[in-house]
C-alpha positions in Angstrom: 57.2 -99.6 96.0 54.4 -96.7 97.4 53.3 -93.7 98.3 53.9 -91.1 101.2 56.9 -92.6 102.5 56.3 -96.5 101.6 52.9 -96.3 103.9 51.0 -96.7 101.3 51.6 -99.8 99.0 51.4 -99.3 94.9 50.4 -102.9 92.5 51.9 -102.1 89.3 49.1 -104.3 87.5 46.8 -102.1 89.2 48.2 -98.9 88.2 48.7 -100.5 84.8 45.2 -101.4 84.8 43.6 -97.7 85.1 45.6 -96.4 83.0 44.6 -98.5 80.5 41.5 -98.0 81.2 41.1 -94.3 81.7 43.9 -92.8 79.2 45.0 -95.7 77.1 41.9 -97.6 75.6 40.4 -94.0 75.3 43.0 -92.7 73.6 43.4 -95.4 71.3 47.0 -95.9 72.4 48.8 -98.4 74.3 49.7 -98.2 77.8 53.7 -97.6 78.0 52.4 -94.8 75.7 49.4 -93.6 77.6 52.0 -93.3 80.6 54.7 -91.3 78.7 52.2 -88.8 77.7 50.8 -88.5 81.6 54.6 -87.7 82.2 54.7 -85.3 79.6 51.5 -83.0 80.7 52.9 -83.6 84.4 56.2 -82.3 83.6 54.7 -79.6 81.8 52.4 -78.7 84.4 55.0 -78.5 87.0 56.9 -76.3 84.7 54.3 -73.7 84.5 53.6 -73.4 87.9 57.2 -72.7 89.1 
């Protein structure tokens, strides 16, 4: 899977990784968790601004 079109490639570990690192381990929270609250505030966000 990626980005813009599939030009640009996406590593799941990767992505799994910073998340980890920047929200989860932070937060005190596991990763599947860390992930379904970034889709939360995203959703939200997108909400708002329509």
């Amino acid at each position: 899977s990626g980005f813009h079109g599939g030009e640009k490639p996406l590593s799941v570990r990767h992505a799994e990784r910073a998340v980890q690192r920047q929200v989860a381990d932070p937060l005190g929270i596991d990763v599947v968790e860390a992930a379904s609250l970034i889709r939360s505030i995203t959703d939200a966000e997108m909400g708002s601004t329509i």
